[in-house]
PyMOL Python script that loads the backbone (N, CA, C, O; Angstrom):
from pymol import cmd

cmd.read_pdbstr("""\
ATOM      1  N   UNK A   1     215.246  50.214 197.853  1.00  0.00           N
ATOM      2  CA  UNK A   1     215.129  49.569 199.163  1.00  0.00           C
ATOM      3  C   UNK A   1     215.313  48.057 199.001  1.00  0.00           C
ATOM      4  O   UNK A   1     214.707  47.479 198.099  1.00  0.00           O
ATOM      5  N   UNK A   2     216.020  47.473 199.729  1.00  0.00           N
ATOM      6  CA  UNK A   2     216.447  46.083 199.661  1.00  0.00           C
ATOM      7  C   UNK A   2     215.176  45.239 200.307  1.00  0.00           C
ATOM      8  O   UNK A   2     215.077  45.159 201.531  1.00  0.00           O
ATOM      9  N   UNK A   3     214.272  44.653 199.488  1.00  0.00           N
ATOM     10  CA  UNK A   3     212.893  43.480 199.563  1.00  0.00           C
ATOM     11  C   UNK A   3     213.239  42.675 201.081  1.00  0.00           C
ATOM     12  O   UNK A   3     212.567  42.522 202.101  1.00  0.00           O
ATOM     13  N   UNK A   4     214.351  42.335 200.764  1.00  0.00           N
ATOM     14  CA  UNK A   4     214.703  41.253 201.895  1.00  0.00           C
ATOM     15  C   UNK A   4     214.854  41.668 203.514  1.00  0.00           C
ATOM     16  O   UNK A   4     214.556  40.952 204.470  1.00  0.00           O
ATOM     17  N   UNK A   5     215.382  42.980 203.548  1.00  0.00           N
ATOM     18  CA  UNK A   5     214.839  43.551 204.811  1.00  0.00           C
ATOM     19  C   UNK A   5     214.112  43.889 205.042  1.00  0.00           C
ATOM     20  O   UNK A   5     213.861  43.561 206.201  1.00  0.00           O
ATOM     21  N   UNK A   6     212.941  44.862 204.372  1.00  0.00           N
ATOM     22  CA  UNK A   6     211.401  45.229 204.203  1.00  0.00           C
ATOM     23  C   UNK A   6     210.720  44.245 204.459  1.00  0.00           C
ATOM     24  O   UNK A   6     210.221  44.364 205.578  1.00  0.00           O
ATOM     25  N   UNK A   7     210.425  43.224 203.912  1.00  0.00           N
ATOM     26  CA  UNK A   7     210.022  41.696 204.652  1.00  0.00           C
ATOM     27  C   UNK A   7     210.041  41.139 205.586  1.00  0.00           C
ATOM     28  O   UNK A   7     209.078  40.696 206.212  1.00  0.00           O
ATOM     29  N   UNK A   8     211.646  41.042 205.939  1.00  0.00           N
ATOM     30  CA  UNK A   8     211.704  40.091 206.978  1.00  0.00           C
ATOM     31  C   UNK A   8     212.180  41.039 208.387  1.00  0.00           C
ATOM     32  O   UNK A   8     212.027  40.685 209.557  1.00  0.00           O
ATOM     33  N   UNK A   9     212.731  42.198 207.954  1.00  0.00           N
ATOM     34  CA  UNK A   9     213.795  42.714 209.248  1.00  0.00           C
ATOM     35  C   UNK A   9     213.140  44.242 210.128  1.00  0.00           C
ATOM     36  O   UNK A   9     213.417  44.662 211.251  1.00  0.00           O
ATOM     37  N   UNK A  10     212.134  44.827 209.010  1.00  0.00           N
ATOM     38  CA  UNK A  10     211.700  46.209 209.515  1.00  0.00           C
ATOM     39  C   UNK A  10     210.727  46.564 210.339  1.00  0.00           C
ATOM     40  O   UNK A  10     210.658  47.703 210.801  1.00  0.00           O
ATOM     41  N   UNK A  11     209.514  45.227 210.721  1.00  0.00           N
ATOM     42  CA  UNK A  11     208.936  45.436 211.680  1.00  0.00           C
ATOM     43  C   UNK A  11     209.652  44.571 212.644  1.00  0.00           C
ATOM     44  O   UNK A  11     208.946  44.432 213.643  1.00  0.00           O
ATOM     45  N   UNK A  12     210.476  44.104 212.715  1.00  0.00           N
ATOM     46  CA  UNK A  12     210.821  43.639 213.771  1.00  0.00           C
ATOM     47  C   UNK A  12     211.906  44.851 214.452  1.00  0.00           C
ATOM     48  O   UNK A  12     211.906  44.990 215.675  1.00  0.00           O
ATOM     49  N   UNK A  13     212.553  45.457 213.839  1.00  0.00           N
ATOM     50  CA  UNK A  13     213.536  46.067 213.918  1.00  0.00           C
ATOM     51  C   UNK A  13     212.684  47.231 214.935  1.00  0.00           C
ATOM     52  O   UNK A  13     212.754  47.610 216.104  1.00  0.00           O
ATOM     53  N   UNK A  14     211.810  47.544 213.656  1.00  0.00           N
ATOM     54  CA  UNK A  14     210.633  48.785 214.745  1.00  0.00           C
ATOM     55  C   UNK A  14     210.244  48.598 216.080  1.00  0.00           C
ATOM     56  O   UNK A  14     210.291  49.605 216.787  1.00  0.00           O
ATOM     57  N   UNK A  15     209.827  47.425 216.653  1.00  0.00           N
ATOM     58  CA  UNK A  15     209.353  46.887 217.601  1.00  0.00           C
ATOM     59  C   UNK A  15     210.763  46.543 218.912  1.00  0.00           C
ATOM     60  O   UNK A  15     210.755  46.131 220.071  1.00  0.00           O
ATOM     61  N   UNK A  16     211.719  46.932 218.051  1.00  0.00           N
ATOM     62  CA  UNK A  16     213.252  46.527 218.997  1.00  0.00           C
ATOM     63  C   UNK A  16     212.913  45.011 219.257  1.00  0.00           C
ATOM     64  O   UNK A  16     212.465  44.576 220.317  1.00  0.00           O
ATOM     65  N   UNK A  17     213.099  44.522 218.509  1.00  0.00           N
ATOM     66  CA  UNK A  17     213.349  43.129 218.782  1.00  0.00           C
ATOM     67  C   UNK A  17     214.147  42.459 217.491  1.00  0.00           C
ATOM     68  O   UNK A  17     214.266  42.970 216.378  1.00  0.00           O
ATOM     69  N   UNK A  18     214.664  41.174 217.938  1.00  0.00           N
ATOM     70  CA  UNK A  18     215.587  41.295 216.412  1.00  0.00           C
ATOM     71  C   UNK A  18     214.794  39.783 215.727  1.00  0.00           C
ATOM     72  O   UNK A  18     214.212  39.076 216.549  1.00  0.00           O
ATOM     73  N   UNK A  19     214.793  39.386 214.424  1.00  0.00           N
ATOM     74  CA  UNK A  19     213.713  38.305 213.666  1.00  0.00           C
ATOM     75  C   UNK A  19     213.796  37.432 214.489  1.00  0.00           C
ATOM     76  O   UNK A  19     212.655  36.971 214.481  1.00  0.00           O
ATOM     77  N   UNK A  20     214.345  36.889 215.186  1.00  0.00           N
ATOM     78  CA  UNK A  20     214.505  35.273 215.683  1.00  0.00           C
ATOM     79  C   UNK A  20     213.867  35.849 216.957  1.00  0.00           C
ATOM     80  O   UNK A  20     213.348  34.876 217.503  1.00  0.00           O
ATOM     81  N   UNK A  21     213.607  37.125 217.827  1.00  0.00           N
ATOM     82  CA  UNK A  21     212.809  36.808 219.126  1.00  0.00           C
ATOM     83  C   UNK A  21     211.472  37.498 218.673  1.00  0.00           C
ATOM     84  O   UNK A  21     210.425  37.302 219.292  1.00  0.00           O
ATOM     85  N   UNK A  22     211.552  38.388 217.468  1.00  0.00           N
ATOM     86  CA  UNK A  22     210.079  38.301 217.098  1.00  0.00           C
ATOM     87  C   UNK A  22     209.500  37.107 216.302  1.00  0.00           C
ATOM     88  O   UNK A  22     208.329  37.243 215.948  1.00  0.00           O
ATOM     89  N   UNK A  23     210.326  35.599 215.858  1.00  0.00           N
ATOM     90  CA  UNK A  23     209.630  34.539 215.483  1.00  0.00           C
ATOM     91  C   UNK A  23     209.296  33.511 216.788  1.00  0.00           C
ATOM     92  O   UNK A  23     208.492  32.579 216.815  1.00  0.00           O
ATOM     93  N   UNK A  24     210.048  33.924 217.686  1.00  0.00           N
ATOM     94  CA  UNK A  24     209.583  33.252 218.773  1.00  0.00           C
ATOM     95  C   UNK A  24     208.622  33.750 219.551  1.00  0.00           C
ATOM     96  O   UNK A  24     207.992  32.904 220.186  1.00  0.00           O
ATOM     97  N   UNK A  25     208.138  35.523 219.783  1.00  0.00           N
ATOM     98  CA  UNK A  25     207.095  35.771 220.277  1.00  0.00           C
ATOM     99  C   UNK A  25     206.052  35.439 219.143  1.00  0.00           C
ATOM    100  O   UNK A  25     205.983  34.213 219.236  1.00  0.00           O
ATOM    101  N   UNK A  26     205.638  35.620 218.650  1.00  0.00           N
ATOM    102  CA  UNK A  26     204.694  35.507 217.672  1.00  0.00           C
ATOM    103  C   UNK A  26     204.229  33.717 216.831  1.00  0.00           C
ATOM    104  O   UNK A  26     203.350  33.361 216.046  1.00  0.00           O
ATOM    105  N   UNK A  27     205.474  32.950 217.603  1.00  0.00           N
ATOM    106  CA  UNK A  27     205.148  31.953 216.831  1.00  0.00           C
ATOM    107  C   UNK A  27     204.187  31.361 218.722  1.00  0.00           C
ATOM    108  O   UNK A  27     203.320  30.487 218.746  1.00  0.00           O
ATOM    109  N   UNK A  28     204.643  32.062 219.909  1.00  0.00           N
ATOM    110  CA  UNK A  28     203.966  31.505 221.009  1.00  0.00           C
ATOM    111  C   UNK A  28     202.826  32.046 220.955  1.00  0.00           C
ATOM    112  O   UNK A  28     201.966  31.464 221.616  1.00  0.00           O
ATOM    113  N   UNK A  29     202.503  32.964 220.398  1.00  0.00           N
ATOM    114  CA  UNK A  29     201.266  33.829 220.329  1.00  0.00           C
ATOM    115  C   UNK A  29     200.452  33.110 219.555  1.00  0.00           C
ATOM    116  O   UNK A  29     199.457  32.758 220.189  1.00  0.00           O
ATOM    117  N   UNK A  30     200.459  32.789 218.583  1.00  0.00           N
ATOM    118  CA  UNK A  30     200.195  31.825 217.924  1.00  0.00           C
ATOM    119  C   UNK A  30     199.156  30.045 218.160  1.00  0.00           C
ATOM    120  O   UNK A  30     198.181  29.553 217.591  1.00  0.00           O
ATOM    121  N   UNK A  31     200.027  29.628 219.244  1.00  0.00           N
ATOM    122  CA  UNK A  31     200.015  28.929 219.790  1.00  0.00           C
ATOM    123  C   UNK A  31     199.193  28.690 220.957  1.00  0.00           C
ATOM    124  O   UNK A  31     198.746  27.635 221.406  1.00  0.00           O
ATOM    125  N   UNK A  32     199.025  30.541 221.574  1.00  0.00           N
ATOM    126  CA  UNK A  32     198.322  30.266 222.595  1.00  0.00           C
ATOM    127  C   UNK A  32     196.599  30.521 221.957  1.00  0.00           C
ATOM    128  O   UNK A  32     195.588  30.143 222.549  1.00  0.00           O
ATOM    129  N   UNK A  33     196.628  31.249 220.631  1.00  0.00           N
ATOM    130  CA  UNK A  33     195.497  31.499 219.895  1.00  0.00           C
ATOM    131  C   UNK A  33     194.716  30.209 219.637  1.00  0.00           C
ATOM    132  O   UNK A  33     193.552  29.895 219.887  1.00  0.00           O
ATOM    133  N   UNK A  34     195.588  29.655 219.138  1.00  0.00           N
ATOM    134  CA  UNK A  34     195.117  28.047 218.627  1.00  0.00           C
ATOM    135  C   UNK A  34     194.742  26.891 219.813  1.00  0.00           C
ATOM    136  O   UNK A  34     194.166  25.842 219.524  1.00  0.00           O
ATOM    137  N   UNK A  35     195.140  27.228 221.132  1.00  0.00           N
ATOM    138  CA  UNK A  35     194.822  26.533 222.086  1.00  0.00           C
ATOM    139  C   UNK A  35     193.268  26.616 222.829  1.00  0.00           C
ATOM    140  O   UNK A  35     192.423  25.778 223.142  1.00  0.00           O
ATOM    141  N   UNK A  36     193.407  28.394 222.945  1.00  0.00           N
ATOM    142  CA  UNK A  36     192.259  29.302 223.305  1.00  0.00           C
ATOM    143  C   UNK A  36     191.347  28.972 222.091  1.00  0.00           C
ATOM    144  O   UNK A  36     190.204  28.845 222.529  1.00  0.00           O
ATOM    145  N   UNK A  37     191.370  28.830 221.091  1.00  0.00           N
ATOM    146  CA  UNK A  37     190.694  28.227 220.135  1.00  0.00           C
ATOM    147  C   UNK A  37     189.786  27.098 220.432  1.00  0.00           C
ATOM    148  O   UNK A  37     188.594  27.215 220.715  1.00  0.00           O
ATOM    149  N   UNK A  38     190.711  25.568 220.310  1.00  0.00           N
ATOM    150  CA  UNK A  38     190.723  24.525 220.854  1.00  0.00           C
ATOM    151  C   UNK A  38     189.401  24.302 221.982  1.00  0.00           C
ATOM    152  O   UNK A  38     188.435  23.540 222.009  1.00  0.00           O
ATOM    153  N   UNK A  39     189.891  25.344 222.839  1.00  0.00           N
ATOM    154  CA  UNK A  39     188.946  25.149 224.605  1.00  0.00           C
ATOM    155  C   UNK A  39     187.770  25.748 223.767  1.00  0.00           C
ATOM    156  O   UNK A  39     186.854  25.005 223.416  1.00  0.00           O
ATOM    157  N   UNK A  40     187.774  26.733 223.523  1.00  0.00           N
ATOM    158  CA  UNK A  40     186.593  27.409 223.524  1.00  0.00           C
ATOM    159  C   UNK A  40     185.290  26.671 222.435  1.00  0.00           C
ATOM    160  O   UNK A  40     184.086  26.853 222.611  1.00  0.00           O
ATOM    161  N   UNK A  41     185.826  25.931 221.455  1.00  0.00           N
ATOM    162  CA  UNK A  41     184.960  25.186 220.339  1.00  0.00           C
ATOM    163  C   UNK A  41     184.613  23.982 221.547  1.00  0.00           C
ATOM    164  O   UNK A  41     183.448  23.817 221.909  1.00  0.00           O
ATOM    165  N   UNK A  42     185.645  23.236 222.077  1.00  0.00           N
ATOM    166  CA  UNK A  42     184.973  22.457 223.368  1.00  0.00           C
ATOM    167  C   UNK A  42     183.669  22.995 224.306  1.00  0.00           C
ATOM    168  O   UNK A  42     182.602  22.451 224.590  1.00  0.00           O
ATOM    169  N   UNK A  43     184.099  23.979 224.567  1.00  0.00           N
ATOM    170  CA  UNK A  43     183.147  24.774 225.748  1.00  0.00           C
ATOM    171  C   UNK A  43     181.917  25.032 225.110  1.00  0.00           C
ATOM    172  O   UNK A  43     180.904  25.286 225.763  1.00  0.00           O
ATOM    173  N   UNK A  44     181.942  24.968 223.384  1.00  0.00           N
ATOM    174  CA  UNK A  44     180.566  25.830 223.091  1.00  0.00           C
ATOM    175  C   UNK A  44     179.987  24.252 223.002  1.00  0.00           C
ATOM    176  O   UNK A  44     178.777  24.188 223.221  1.00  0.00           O
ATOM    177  N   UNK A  45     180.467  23.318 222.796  1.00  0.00           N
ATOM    178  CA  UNK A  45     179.812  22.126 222.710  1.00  0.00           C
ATOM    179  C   UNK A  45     179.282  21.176 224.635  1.00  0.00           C
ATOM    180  O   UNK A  45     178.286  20.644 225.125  1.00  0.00           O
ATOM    181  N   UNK A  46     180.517  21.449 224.991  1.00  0.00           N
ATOM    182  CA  UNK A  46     180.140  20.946 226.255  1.00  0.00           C
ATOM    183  C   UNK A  46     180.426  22.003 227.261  1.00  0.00           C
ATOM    184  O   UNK A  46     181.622  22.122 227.527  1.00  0.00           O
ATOM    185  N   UNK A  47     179.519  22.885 227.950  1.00  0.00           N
ATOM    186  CA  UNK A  47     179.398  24.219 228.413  1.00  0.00           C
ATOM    187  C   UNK A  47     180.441  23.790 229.846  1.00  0.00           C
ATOM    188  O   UNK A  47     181.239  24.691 230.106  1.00  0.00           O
ATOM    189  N   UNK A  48     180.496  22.998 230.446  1.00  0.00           N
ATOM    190  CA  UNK A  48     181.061  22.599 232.091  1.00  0.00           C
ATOM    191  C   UNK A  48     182.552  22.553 231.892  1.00  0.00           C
ATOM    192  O   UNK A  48     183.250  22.550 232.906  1.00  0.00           O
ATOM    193  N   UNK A  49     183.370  22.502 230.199  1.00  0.00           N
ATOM    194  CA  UNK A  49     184.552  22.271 230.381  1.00  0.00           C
ATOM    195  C   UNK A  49     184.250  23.447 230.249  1.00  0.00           C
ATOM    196  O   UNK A  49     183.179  24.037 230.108  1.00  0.00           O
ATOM    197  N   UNK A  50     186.037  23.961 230.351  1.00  0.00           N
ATOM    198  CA  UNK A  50     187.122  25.196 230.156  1.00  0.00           C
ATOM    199  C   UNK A  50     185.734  26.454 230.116  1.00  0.00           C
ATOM    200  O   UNK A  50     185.458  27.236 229.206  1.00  0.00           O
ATOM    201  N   UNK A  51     185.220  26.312 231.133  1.00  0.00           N
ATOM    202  CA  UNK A  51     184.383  27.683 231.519  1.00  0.00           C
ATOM    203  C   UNK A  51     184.980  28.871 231.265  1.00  0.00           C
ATOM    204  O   UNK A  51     184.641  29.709 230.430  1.00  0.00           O
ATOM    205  N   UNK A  52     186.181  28.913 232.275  1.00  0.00           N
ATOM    206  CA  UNK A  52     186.972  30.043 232.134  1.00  0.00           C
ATOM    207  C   UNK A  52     187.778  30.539 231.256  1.00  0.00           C
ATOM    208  O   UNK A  52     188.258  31.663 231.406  1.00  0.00           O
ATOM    209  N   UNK A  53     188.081  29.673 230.072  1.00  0.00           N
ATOM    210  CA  UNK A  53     189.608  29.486 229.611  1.00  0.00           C
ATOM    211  C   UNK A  53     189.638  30.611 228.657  1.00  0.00           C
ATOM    212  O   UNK A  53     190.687  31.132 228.279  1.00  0.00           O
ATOM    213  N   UNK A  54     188.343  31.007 228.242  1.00  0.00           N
ATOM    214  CA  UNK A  54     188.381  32.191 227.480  1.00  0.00           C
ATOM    215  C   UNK A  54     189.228  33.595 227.681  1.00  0.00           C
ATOM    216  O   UNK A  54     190.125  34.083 226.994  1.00  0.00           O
ATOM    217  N   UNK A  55     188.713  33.964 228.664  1.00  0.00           N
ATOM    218  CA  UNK A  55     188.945  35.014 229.625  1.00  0.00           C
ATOM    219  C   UNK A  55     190.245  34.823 230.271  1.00  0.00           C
ATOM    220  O   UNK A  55     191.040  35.687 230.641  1.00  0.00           O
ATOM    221  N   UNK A  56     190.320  33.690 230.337  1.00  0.00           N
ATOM    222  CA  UNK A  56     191.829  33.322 231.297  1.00  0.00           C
ATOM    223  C   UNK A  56     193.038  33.818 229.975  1.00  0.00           C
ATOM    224  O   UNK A  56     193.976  34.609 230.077  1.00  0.00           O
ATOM    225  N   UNK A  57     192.705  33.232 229.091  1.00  0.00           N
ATOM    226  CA  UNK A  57     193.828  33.544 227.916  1.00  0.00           C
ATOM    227  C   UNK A  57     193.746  34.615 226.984  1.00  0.00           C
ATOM    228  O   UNK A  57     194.384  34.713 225.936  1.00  0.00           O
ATOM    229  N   UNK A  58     192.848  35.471 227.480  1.00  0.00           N
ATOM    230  CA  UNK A  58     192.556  36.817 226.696  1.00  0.00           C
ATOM    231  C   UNK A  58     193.513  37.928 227.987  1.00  0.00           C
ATOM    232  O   UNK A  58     194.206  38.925 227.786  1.00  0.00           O
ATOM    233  N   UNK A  59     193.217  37.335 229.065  1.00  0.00           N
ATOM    234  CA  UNK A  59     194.280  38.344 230.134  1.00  0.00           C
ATOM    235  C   UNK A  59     195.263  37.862 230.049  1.00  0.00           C
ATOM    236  O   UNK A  59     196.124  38.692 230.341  1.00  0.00           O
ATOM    237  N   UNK A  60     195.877  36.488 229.682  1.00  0.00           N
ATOM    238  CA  UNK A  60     197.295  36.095 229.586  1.00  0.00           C
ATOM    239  C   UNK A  60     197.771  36.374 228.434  1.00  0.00           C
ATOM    240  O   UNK A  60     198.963  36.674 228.363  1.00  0.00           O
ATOM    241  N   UNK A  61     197.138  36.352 227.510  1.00  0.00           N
ATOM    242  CA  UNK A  61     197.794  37.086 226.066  1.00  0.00           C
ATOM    243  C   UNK A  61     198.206  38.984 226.461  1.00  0.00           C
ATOM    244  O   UNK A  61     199.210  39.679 226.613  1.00  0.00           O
ATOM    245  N   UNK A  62     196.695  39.143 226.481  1.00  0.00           N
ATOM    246  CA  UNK A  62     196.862  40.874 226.736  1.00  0.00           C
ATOM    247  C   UNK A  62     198.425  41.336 227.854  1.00  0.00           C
ATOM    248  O   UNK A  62     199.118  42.311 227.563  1.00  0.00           O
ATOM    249  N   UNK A  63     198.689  40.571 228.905  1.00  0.00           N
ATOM    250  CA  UNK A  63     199.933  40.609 229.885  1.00  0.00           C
ATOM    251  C   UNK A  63     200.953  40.621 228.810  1.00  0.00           C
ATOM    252  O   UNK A  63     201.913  41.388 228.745  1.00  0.00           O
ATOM    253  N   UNK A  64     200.649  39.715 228.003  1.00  0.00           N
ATOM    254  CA  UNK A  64     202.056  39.794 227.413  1.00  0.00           C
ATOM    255  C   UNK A  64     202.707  40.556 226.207  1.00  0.00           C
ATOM    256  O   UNK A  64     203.852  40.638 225.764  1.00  0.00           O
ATOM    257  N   UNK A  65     201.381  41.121 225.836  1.00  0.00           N
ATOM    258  CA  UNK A  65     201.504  41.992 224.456  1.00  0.00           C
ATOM    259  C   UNK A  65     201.473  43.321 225.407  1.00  0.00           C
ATOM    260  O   UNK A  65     201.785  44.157 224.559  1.00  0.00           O
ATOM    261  N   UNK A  66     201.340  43.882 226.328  1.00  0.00           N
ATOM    262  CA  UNK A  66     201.406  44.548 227.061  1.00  0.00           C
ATOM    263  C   UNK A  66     203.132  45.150 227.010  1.00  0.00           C
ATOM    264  O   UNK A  66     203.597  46.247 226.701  1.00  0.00           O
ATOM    265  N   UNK A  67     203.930  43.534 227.582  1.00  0.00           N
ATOM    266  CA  UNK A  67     205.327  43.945 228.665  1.00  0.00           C
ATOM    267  C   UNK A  67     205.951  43.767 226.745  1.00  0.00           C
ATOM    268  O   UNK A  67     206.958  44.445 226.539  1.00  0.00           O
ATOM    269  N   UNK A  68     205.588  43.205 225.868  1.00  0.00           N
ATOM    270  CA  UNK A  68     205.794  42.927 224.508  1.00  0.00           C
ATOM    271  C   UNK A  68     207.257  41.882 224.636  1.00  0.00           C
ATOM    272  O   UNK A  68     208.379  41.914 224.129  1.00  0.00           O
ATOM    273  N   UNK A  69     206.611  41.063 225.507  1.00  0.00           N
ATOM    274  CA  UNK A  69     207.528  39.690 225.547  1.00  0.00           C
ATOM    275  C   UNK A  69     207.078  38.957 226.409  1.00  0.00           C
ATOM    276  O   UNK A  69     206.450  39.491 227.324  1.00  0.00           O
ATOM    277  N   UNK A  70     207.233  37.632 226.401  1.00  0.00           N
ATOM    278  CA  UNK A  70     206.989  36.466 227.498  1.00  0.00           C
ATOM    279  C   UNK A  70     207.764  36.452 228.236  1.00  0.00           C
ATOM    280  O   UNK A  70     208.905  36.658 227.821  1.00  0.00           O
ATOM    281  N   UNK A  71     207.496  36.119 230.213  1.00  0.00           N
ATOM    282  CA  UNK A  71     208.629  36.295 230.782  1.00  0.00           C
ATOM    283  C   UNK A  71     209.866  35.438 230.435  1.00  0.00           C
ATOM    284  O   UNK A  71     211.005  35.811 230.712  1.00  0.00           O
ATOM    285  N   UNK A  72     209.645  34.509 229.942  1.00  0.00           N
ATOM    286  CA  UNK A  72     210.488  33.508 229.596  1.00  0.00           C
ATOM    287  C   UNK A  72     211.674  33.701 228.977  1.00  0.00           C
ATOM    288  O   UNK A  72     212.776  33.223 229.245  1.00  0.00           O
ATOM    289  N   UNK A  73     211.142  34.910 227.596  1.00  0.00           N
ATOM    290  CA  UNK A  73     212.159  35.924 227.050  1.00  0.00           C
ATOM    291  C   UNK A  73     213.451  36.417 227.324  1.00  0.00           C
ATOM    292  O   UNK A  73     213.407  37.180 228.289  1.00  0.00           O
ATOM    293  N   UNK A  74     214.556  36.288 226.869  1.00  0.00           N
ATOM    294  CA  UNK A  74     215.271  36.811 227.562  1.00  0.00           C
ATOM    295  C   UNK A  74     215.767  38.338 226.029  1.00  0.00           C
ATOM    296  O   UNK A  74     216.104  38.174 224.856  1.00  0.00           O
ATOM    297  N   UNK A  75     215.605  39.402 226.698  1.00  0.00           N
ATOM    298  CA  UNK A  75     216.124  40.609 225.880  1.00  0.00           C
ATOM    299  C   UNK A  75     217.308  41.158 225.846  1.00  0.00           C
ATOM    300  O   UNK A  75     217.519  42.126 225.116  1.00  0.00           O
TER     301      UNK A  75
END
""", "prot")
cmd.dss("prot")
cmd.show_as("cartoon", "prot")
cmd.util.cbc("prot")
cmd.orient("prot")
């Protein structure tokens, strides 16, 4: 079995998507983790910010791992 597709090409391939739009979903996913992150270490310190932001980005992630792309996406 050739390393270099096993690595880089077979879960993407599985998922029907090809490496470059599974590095772009996953690198936004990413991104929105680290944001939702961000708020929420705020919020545990100062309770009045980003009240919601938890919850807000646990249903906006889940939407999108759902349709298994951002609308933005183009397939």
């Amino acid at each position: 079995m050739n390393y270099i597709d096993y690595i880089f090409f077979k879960h993407p391939r599985e998922i029907k998507m090809t490496y470059y739009q599974h590095f772009k979903f996953s690198s936004l996913l990413s991104c929105l983790f680290c944001c939702s992150s961000c708020q929420a270490c705020i919020h545990s310190i100062i309770p009045c910010l980003f009240e919601t932001s938890s919850s807000d980005y646990n249903k906006l992630i889940g939407e999108y791992l759902e349709n298994g792309r951002f609308p933005m996406m183009k397939r």
